[in-house]
mmCIF file as Biopython writes it, N, C-alpha, C and O atoms, coordinates in Angstrom:
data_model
#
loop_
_atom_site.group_PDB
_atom_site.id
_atom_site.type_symbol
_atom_site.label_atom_id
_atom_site.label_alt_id
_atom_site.label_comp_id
_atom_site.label_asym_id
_atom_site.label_entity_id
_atom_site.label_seq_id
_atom_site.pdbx_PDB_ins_code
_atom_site.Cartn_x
_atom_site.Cartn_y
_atom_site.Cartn_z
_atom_site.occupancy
_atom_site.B_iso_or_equiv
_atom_site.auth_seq_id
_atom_site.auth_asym_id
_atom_site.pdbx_PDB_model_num
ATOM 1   N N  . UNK A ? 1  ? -277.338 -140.814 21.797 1.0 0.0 1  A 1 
ATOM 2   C CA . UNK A ? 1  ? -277.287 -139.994 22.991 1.0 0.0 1  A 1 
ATOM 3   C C  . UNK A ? 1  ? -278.628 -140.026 23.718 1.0 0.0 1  A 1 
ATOM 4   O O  . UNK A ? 1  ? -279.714 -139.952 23.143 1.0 0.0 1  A 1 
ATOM 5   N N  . UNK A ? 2  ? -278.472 -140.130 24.896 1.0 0.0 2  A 1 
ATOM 6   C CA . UNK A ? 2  ? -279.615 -140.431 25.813 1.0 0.0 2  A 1 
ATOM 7   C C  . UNK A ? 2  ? -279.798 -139.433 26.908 1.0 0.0 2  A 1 
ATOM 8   O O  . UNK A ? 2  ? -279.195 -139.477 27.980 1.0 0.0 2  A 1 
ATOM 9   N N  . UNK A ? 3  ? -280.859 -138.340 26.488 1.0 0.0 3  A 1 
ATOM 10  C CA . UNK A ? 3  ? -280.826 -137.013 27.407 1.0 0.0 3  A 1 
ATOM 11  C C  . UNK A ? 3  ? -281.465 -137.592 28.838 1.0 0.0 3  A 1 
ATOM 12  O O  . UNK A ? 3  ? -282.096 -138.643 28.720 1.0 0.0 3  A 1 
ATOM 13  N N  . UNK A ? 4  ? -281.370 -137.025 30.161 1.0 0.0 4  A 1 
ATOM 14  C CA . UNK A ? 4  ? -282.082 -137.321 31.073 1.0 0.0 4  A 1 
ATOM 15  C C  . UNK A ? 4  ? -282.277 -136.113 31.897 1.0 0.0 4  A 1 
ATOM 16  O O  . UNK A ? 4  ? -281.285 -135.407 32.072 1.0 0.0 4  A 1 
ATOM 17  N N  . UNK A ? 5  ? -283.305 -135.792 32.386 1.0 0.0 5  A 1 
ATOM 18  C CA . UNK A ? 5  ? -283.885 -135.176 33.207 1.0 0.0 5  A 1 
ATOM 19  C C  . UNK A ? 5  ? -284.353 -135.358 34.931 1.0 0.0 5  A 1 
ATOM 20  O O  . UNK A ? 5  ? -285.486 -135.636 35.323 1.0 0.0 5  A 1 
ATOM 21  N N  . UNK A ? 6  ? -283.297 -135.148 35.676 1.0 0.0 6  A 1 
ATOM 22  C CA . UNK A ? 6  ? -283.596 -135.540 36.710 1.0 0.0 6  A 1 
ATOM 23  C C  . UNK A ? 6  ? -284.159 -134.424 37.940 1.0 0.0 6  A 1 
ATOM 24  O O  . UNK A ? 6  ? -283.659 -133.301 38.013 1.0 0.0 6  A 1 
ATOM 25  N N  . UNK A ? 7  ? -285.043 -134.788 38.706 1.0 0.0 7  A 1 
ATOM 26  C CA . UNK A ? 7  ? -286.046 -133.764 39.245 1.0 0.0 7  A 1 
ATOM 27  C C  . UNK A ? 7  ? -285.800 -134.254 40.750 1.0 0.0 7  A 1 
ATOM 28  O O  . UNK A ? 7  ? -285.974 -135.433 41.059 1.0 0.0 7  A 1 
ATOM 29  N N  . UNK A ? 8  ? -285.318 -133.125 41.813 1.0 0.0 8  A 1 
ATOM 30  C CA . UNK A ? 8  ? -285.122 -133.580 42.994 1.0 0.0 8  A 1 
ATOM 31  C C  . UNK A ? 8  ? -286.163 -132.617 43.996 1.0 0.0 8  A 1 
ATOM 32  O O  . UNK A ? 8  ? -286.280 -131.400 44.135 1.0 0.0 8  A 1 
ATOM 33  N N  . UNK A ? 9  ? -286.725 -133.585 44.500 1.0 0.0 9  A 1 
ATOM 34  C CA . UNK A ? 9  ? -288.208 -132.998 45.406 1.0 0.0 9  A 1 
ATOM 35  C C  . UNK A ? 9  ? -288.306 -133.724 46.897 1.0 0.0 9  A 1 
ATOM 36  O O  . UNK A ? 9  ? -287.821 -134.755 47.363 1.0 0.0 9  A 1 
ATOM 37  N N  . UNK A ? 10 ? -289.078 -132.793 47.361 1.0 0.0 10 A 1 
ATOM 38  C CA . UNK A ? 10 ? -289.148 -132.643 49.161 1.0 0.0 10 A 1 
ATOM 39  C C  . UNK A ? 10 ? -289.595 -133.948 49.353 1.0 0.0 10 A 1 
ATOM 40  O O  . UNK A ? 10 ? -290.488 -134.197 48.544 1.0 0.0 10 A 1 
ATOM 41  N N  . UNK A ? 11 ? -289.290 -135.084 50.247 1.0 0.0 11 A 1 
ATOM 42  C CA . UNK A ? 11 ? -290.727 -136.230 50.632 1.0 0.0 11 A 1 
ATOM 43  C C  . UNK A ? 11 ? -291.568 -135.536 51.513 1.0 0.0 11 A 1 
ATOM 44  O O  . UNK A ? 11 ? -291.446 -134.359 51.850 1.0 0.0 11 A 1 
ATOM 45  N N  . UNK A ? 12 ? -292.352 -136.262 51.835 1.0 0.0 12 A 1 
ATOM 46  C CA . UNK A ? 12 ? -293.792 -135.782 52.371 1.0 0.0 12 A 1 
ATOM 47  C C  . UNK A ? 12 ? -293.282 -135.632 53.552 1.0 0.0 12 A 1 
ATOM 48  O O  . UNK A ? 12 ? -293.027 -134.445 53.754 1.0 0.0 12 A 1 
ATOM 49  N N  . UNK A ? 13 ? -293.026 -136.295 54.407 1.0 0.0 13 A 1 
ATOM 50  C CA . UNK A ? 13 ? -292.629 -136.395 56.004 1.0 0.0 13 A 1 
ATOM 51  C C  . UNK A ? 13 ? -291.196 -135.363 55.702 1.0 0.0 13 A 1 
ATOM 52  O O  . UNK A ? 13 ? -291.137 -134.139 55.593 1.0 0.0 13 A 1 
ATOM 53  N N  . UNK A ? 14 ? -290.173 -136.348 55.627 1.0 0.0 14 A 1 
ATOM 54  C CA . UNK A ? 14 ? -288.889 -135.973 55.610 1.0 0.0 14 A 1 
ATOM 55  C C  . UNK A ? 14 ? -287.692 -136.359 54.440 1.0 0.0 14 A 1 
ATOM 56  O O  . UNK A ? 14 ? -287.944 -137.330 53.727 1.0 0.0 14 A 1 
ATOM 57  N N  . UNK A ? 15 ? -286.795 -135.853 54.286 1.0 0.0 15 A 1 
ATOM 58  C CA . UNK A ? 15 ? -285.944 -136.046 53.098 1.0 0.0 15 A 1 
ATOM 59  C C  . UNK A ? 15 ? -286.182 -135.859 51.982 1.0 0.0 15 A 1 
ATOM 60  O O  . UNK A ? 15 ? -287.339 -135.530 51.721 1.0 0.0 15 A 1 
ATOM 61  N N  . UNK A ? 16 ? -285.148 -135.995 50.811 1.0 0.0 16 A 1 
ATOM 62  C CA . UNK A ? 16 ? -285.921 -135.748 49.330 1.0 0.0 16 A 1 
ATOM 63  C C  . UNK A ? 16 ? -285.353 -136.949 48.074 1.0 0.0 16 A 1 
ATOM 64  O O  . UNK A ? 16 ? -284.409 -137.715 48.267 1.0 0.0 16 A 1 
ATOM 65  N N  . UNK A ? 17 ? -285.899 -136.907 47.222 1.0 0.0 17 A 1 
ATOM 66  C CA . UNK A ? 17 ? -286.528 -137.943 46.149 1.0 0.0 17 A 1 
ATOM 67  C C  . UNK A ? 17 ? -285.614 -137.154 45.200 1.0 0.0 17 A 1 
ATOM 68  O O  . UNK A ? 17 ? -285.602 -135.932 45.052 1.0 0.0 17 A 1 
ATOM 69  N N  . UNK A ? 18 ? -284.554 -138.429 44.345 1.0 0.0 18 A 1 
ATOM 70  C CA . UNK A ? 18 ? -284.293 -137.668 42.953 1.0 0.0 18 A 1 
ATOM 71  C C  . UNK A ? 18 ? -285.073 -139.221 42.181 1.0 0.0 18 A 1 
ATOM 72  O O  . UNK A ? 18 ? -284.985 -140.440 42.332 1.0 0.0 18 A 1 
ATOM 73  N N  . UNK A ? 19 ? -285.865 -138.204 41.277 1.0 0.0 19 A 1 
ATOM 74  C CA . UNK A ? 19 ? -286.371 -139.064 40.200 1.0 0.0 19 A 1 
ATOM 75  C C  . UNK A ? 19 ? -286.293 -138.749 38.649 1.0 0.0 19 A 1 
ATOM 76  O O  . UNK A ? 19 ? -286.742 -137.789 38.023 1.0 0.0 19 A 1 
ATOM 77  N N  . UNK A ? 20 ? -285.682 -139.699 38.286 1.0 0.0 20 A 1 
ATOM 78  C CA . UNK A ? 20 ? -285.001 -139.142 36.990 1.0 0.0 20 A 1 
ATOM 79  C C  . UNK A ? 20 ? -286.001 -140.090 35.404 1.0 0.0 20 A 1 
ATOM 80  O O  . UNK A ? 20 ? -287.000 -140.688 35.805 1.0 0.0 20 A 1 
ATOM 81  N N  . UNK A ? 21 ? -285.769 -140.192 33.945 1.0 0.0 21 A 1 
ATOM 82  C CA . UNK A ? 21 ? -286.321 -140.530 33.355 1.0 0.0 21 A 1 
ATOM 83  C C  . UNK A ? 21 ? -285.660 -140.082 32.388 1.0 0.0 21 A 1 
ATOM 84  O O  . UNK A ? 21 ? -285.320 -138.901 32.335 1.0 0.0 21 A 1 
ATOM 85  N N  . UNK A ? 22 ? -285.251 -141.338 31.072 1.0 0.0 22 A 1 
ATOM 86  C CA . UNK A ? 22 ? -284.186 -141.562 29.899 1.0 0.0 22 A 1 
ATOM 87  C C  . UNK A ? 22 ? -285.059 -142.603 29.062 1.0 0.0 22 A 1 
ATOM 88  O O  . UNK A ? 22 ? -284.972 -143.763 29.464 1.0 0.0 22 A 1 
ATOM 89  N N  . UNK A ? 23 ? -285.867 -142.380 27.987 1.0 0.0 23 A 1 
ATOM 90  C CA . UNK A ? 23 ? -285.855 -143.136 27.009 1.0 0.0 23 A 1 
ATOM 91  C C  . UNK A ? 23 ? -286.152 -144.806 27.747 1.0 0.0 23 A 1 
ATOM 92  O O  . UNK A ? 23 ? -285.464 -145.823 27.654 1.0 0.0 23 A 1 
ATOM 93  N N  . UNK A ? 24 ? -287.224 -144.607 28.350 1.0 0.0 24 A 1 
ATOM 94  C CA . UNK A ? 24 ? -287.807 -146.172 28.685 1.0 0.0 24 A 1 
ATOM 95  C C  . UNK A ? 24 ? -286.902 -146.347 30.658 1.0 0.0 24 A 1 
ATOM 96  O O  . UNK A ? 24 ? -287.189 -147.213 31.484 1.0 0.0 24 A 1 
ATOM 97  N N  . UNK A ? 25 ? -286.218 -145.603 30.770 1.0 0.0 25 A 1 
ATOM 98  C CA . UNK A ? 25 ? -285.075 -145.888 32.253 1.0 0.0 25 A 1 
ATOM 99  C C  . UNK A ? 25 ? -285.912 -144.956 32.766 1.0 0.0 25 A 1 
ATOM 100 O O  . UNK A ? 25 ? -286.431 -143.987 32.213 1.0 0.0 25 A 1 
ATOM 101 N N  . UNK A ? 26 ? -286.009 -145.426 34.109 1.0 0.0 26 A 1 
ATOM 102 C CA . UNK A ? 26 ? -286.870 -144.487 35.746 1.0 0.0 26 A 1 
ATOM 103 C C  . UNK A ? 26 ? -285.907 -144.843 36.719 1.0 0.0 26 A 1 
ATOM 104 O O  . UNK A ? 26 ? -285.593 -145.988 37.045 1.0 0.0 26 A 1 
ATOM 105 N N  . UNK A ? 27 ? -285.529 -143.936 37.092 1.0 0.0 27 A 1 
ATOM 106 C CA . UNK A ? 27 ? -284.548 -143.554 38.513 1.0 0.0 27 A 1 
ATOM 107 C C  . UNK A ? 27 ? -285.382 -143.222 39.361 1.0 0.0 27 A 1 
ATOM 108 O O  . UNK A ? 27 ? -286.195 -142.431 38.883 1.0 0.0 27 A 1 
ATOM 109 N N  . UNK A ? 28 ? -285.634 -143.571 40.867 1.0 0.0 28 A 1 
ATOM 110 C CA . UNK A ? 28 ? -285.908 -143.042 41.887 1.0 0.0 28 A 1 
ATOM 111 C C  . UNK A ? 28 ? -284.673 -143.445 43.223 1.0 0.0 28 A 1 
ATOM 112 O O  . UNK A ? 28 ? -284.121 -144.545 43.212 1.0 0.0 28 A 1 
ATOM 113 N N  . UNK A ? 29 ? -284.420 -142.592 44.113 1.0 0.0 29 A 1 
ATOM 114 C CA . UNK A ? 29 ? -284.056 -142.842 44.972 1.0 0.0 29 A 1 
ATOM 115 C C  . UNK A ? 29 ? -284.129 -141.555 45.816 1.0 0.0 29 A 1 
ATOM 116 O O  . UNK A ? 29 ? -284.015 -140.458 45.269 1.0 0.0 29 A 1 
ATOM 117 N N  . UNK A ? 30 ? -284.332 -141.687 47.236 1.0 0.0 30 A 1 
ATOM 118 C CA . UNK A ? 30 ? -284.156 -141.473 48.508 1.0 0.0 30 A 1 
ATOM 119 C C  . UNK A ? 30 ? -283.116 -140.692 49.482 1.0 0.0 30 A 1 
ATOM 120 O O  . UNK A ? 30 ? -282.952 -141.397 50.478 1.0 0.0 30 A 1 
ATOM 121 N N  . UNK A ? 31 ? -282.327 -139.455 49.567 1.0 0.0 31 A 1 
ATOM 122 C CA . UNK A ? 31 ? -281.458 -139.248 49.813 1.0 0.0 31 A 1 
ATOM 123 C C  . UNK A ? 31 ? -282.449 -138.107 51.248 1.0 0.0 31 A 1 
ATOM 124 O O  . UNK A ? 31 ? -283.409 -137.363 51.048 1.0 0.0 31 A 1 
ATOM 125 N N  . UNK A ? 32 ? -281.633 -138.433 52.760 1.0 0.0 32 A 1 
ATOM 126 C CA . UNK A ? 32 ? -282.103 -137.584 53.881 1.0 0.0 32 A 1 
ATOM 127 C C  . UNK A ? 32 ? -282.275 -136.596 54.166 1.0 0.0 32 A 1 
ATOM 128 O O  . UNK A ? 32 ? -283.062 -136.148 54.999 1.0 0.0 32 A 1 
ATOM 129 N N  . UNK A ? 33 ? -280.919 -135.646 52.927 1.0 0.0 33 A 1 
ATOM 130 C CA . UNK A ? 33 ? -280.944 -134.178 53.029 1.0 0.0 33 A 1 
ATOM 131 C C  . UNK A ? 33 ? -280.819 -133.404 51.624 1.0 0.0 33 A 1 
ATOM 132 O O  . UNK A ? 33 ? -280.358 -134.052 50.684 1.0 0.0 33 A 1 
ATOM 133 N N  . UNK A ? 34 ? -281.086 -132.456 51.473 1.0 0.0 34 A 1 
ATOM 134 C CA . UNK A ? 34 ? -281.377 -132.116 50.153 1.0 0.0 34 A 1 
ATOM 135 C C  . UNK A ? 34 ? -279.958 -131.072 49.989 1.0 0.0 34 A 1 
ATOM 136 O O  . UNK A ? 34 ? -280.150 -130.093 49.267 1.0 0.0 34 A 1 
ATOM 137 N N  . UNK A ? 35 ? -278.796 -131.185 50.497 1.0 0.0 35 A 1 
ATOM 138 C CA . UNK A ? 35 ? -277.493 -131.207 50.228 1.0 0.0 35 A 1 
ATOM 139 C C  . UNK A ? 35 ? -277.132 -132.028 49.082 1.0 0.0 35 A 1 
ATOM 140 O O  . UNK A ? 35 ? -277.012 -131.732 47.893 1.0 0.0 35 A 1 
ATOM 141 N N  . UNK A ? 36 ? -276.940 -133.471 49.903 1.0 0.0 36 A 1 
ATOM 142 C CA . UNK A ? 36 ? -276.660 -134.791 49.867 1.0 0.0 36 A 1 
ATOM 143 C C  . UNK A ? 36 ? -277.379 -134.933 48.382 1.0 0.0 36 A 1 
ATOM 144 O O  . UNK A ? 36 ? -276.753 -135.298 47.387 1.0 0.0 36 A 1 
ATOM 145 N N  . UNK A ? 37 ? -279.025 -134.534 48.379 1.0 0.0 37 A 1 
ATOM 146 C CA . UNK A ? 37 ? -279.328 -134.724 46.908 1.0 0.0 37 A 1 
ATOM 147 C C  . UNK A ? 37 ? -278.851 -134.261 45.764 1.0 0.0 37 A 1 
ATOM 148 O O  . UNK A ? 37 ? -278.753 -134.834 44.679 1.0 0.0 37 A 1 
ATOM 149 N N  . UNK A ? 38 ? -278.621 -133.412 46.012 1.0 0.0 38 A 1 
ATOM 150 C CA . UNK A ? 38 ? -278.322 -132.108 45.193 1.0 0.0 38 A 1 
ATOM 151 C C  . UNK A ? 38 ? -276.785 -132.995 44.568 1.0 0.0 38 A 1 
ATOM 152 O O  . UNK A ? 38 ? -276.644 -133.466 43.439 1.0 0.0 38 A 1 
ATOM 153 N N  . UNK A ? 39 ? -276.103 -133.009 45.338 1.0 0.0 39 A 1 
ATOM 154 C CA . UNK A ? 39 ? -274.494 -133.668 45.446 1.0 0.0 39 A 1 
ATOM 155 C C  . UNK A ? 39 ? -274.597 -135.460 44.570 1.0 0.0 39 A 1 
ATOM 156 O O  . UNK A ? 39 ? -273.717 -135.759 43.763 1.0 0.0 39 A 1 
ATOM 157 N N  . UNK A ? 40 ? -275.476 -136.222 44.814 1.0 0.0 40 A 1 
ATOM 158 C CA . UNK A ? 40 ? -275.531 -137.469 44.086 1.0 0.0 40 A 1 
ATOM 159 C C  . UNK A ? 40 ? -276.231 -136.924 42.612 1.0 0.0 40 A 1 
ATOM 160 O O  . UNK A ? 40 ? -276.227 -137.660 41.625 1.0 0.0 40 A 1 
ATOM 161 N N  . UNK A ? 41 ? -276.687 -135.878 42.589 1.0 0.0 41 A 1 
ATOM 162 C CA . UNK A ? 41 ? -277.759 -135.933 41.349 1.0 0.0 41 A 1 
ATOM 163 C C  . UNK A ? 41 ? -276.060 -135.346 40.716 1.0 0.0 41 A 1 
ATOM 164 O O  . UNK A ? 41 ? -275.446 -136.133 39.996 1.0 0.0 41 A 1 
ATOM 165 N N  . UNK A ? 42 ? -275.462 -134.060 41.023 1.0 0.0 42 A 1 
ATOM 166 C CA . UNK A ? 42 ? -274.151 -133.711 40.029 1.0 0.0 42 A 1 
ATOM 167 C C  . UNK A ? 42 ? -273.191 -134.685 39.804 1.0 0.0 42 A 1 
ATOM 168 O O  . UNK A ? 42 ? -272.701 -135.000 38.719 1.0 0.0 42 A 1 
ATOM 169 N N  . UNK A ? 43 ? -272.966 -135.117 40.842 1.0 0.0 43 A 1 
ATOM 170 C CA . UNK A ? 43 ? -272.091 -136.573 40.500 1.0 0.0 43 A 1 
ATOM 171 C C  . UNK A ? 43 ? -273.001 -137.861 39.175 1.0 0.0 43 A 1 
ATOM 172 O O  . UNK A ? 43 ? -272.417 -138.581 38.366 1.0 0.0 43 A 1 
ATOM 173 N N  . UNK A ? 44 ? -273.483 -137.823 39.246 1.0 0.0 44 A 1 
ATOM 174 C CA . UNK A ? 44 ? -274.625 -138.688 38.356 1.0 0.0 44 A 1 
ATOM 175 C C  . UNK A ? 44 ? -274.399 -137.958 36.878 1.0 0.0 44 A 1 
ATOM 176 O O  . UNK A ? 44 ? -273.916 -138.505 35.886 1.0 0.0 44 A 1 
ATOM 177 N N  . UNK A ? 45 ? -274.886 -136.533 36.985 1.0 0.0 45 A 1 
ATOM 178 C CA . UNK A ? 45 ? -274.717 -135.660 35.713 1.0 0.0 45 A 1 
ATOM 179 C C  . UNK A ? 45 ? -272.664 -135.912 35.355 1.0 0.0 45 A 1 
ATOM 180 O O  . UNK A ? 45 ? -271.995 -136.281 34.389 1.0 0.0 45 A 1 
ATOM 181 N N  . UNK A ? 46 ? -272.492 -135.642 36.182 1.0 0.0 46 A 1 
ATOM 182 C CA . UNK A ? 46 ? -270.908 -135.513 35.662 1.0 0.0 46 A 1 
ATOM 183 C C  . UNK A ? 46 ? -270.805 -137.079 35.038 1.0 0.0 46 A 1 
ATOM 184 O O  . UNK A ? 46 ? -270.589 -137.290 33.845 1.0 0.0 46 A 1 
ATOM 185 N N  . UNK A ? 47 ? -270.927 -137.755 35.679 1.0 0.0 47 A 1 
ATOM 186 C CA . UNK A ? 47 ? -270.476 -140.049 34.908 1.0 0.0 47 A 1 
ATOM 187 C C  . UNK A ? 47 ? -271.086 -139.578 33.923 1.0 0.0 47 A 1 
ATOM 188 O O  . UNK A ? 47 ? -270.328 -139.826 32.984 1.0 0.0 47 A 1 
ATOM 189 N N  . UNK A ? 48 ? -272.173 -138.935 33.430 1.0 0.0 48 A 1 
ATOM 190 C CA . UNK A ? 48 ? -272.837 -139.013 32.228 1.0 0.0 48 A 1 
ATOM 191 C C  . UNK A ? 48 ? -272.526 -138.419 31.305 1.0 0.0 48 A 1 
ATOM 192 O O  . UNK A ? 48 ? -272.685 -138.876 30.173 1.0 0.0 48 A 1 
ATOM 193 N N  . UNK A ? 49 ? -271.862 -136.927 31.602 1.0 0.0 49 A 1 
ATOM 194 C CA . UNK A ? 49 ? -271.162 -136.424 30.802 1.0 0.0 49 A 1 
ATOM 195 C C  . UNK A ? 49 ? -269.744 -136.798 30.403 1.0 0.0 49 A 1 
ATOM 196 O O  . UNK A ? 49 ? -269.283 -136.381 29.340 1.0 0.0 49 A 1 
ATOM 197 N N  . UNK A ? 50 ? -269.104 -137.497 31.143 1.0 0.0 50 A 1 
ATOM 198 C CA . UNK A ? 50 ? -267.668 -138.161 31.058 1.0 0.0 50 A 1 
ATOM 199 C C  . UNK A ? 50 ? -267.546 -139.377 29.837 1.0 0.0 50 A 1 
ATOM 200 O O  . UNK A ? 50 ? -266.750 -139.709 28.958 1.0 0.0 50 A 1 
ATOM 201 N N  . UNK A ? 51 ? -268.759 -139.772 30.337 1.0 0.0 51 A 1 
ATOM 202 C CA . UNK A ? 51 ? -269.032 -141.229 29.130 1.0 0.0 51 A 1 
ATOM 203 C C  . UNK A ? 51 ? -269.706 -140.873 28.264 1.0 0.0 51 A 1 
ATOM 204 O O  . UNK A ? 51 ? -270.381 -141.764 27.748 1.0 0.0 51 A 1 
ATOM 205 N N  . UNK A ? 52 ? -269.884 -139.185 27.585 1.0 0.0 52 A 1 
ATOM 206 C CA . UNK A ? 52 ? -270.543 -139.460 26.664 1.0 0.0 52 A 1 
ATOM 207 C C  . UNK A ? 52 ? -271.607 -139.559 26.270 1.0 0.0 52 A 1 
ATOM 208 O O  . UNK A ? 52 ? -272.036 -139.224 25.166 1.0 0.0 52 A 1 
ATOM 209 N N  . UNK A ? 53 ? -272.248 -140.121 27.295 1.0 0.0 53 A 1 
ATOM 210 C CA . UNK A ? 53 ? -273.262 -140.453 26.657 1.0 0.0 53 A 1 
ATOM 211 C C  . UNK A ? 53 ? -275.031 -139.667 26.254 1.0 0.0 53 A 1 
ATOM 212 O O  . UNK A ? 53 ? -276.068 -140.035 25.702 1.0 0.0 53 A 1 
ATOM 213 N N  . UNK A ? 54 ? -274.655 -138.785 26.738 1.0 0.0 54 A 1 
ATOM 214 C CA . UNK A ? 54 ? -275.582 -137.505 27.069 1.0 0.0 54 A 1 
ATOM 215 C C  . UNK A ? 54 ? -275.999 -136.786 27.607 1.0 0.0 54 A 1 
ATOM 216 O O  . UNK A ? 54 ? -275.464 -136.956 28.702 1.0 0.0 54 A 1 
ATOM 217 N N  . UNK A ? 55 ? -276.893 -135.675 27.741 1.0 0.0 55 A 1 
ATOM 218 C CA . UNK A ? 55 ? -276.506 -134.397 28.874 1.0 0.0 55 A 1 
ATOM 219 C C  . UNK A ? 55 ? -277.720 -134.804 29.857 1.0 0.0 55 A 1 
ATOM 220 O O  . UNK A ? 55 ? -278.598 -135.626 29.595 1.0 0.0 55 A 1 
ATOM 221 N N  . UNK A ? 56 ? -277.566 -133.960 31.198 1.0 0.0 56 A 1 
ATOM 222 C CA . UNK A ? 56 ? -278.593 -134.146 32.577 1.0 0.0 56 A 1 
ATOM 223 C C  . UNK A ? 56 ? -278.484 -132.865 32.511 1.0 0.0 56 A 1 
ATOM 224 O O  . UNK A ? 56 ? -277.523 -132.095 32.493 1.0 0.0 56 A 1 
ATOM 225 N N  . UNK A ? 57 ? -280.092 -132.692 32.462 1.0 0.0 57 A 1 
ATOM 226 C CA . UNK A ? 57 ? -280.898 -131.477 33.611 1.0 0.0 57 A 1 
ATOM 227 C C  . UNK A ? 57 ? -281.057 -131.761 34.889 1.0 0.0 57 A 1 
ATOM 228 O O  . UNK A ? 57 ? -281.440 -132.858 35.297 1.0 0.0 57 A 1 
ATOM 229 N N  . UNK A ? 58 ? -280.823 -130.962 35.474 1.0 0.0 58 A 1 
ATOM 230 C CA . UNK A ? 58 ? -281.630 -131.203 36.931 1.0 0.0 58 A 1 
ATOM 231 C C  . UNK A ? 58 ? -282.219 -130.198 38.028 1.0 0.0 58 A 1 
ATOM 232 O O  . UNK A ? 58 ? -281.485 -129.417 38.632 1.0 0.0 58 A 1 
ATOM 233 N N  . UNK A ? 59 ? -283.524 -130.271 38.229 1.0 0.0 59 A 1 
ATOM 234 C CA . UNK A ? 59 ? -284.355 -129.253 38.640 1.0 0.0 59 A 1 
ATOM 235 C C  . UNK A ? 59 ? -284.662 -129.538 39.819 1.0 0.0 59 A 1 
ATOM 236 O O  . UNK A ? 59 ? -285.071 -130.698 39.797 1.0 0.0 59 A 1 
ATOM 237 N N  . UNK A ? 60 ? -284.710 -128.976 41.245 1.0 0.0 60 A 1 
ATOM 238 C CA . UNK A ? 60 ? -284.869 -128.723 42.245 1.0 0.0 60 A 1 
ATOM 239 C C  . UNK A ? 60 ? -286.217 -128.097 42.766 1.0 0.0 60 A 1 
ATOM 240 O O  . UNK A ? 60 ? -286.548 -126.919 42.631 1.0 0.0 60 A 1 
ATOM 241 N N  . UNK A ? 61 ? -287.027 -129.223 43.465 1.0 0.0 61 A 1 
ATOM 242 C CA . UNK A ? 61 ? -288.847 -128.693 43.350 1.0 0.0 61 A 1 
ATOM 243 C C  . UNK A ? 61 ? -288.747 -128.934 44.847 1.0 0.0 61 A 1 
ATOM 244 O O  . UNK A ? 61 ? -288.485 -129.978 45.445 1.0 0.0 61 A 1 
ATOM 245 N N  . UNK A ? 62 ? -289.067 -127.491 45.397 1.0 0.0 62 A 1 
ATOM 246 C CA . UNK A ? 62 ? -289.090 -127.147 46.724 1.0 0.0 62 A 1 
ATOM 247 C C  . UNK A ? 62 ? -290.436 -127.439 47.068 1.0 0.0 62 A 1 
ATOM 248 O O  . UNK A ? 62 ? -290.683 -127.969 48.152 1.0 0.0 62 A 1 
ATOM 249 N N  . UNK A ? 63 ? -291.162 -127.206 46.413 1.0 0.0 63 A 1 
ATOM 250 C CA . UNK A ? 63 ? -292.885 -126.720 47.180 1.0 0.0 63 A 1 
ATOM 251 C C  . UNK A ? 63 ? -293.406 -128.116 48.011 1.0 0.0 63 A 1 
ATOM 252 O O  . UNK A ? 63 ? -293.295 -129.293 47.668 1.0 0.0 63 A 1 
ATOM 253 N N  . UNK A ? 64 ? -293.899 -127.642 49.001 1.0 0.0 64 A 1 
ATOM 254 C CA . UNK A ? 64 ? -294.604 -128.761 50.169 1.0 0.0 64 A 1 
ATOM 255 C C  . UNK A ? 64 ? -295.954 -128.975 49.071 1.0 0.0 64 A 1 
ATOM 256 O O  . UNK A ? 64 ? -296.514 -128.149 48.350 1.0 0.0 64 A 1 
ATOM 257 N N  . UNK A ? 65 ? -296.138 -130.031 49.218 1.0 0.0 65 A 1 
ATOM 258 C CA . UNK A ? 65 ? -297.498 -130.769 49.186 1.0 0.0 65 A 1 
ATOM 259 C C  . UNK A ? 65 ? -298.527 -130.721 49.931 1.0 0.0 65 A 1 
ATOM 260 O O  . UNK A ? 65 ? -299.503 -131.428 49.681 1.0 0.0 65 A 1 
#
């Protein structure tokens, strides 16, 4: 089982970043609105829980830089 932790944060200008991390695996990607993030990161957690293969956190980091 392969836990992952995925962390969705503001970009600097505009939009937000889910960046995730599993046992040697780095996820980053790019999503415009932090709806939209929010929505690919549960969909992501759910395939992962469906297959098994282990559980997703996922934490939501508002603060500006």
């Amino acid at each position: 089982m392969a836990d992952q932790h995925l962390v969705i944060r503001r970009g600097r200008h505009f939009g937000w970043w889910i960046v995730g991390r599993s046992k040697g695996l780095f996820m980053m990607d790019w999503w415009p609105t932090k709806g939209l993030a929010v929505r690919v990161a549960n969909l992501w957690a759910r395939g992962v829980r469906r297959a098994g293969v282990g559980e997703v956190t996922i934490e939501v980091n508002d603060a500006r830089r």
